[in-house]
N, C-alpha and C positions, 0 to 999 in steps of 0.2 A: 413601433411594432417590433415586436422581439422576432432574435433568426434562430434556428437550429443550428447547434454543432454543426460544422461540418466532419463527415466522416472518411475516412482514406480506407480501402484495401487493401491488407499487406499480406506478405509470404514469409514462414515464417523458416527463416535461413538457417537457422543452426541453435540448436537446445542442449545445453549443458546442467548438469548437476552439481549445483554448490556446496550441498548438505543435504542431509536426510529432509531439511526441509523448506530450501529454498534450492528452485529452479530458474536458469536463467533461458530468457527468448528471444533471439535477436531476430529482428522483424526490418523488412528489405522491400523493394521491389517497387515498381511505375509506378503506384497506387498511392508512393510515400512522397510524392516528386513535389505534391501541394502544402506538406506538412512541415509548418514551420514553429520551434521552439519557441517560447517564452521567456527562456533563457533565468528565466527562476527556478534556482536550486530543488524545490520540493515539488515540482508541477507533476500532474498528473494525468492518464487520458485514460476514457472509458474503451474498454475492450471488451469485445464481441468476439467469439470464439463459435466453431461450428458447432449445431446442436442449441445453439443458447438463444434468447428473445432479446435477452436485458443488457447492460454494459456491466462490467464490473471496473473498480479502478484500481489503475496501479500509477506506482510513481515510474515516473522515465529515469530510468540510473545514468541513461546516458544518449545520444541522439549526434552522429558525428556522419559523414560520410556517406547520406542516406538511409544507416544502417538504426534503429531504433529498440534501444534495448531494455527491455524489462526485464525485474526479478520478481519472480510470484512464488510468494508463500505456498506450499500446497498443504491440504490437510487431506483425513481418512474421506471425508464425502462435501462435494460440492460442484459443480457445473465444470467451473472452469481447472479445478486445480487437480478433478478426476481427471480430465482432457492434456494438462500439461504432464502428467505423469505419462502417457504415450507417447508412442514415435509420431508428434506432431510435425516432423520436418516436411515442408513443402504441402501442407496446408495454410487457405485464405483466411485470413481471419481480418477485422476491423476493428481500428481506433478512430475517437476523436482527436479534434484540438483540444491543446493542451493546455490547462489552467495552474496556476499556484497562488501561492500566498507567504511564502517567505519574505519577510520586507526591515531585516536586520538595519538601526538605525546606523548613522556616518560617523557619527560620534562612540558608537560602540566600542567598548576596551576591549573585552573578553564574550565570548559564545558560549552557552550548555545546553547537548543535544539531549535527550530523554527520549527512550522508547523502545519497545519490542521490536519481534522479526519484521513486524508488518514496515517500520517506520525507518528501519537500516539501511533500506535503497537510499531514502532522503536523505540521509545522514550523513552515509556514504558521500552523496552527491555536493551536501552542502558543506560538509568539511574540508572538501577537495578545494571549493572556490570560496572560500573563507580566507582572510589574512591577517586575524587578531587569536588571541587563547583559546584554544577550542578543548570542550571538557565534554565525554560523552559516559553514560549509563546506557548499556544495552540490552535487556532483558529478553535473550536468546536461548530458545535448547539446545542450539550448536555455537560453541565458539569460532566465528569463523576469524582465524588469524590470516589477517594481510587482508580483509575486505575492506577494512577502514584506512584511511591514507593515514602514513607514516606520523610520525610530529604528535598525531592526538593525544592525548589521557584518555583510556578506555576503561572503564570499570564493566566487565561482564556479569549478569547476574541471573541465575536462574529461577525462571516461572516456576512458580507457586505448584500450579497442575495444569493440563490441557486445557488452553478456552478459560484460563484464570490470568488476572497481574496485580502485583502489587506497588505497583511504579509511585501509588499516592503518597505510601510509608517512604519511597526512595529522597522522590524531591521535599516533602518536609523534615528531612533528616540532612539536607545538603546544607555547607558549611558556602554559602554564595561570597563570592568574590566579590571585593571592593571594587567603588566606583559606579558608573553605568555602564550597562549589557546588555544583553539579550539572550530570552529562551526559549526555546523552539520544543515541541514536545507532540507527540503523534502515539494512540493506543486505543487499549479498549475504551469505549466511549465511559463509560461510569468511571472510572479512574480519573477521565479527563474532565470531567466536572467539577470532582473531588480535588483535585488541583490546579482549576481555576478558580474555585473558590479559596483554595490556599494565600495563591498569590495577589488576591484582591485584598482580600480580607488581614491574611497574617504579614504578607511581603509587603503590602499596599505600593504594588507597582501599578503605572499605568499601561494602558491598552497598548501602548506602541511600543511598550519592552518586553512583550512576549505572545507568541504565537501557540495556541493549544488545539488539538484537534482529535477531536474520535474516529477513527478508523476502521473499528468492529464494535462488537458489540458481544462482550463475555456470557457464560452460560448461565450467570446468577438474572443477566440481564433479557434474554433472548423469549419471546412469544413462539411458541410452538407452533410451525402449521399443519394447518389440517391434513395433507398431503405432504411428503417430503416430493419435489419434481426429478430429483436424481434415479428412484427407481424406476418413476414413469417414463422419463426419458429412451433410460437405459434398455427395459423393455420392447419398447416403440421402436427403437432403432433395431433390435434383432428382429422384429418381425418384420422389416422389409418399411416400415410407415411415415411417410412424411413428417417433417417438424410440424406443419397445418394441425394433420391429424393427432400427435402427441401430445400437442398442449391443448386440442378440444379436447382431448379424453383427461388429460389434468384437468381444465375446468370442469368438467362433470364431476370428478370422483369430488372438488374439492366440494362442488355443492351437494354432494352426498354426504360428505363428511359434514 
């Protein structure tokens, strides 16, 4: 019989600005007292934010002290990353347990990280507790200098346009290091097809010398919904109305739409 997540309540301690567009969340309090690491580099936990029904995921950048800290992408419209652009300090919000998948082999010579804003927490994280050549492509509107630990090869490189990447052109133009490795790579999800099919097919590595993962999902790729839930929300909450009430009034319009 399968179990649910478990979930923790946390408070969210202190918000800082990294970049026009990454915000960080450091997340505290009793509620975190059950919440234990995985201790894998790229793990992730679903975040519940007030206002919201669904999880969204981030990667944990770091988890020391009780103290649990995310970096969240924000953009122009979405549940949570409209929410982290306020003075969210000293709002409840909930995570899951945290899960990963980074599983670099022992024999590994050399690392290559790949990936947009979305995938720079893991990077970050995994480059930190890494002890072989670590080579990273970071596909960021912001160069953040000194977020990546010292030692690495950073090649920075700027998106194409909003909600576009071109990471596939990146890693089939990479000059790979001799020997065996491993490569770890996090984005928009089409991109990450497109270069898993690379490395089957052109690299013909196996399954256990690289980790690939979609993370979003770009605008050439995205189903329109019928309803956007951001204005209905937003709405709802000035007129005084429960979350109940906001998301039955979103399911209606959406079966009107």
């Amino acid at each position: 019989m399968s179990t649910r997540a478990q979930q923790h309540d946390a408070q969210v301690l202190r918000r800082e600005q990294l970049s026009d567009h990454l915000v960080r969340l450091v997340l505290g309090g009793a509620g975190l007292a059950s919440f234990a690491s995985t201790g894998v580099p790229d793990e992730w936990v679903g975040l519940v934010v007030p206002g919201q029904f669904q999880s969204r995921y981030y990667t944990v950048r770091s988890w020391s002290g009780g103290e649990l800290v995310l970096d969240v992408v924000v953009h122009d419209v979405g549940l949570v990353t409209e929410w982290a652009q306020l003075d969210v300090v000293g709002q409840t919000v909930t995570v899951t347990d945290p899960k990963g998948s980074f599983e670099m082999p022992a024999d590994a010579r050399w690392l290559l990280l790949v990936g947009d804003l979305t995938a720079l927490p893991a990077m970050a994280r995994i480059a930190e507790t890494v002890d072989v050549p670590t080579r990273v492509w970071a596909e960021v509107p912001d160069e953040l200098t000194g977020y990546l630990p010292a030692g690495v090869e950073v090649t920075w490189l700027d998106p194409p346009a909003a909600g576009e990447s071109r990471l596939a052109e990146v890693v089939a133009g990479i000059d790979w290091p001799a020997g065996q490795g491993y490569f770890w790579m996090a984005g928009e999800s089409a991109q990450m097809r497109a270069i898993r099919k690379h490395l089957m097919r052109e690299r013909h590595l196996p399954s256990s010398a690289y980790d690939v993962m979609g993370y979003w999902r770009g605008v050439a790729q995205r189903q329109p919904r019928a309803v956007d839930p951001g204005p209905v929300w937003r709405a709802g909450k000035a007129a005084g109305k429960t979350d109940e009430q906001i998301w039955a009034e979103y399911d209606e319009a959406g079966d009107r739409a």
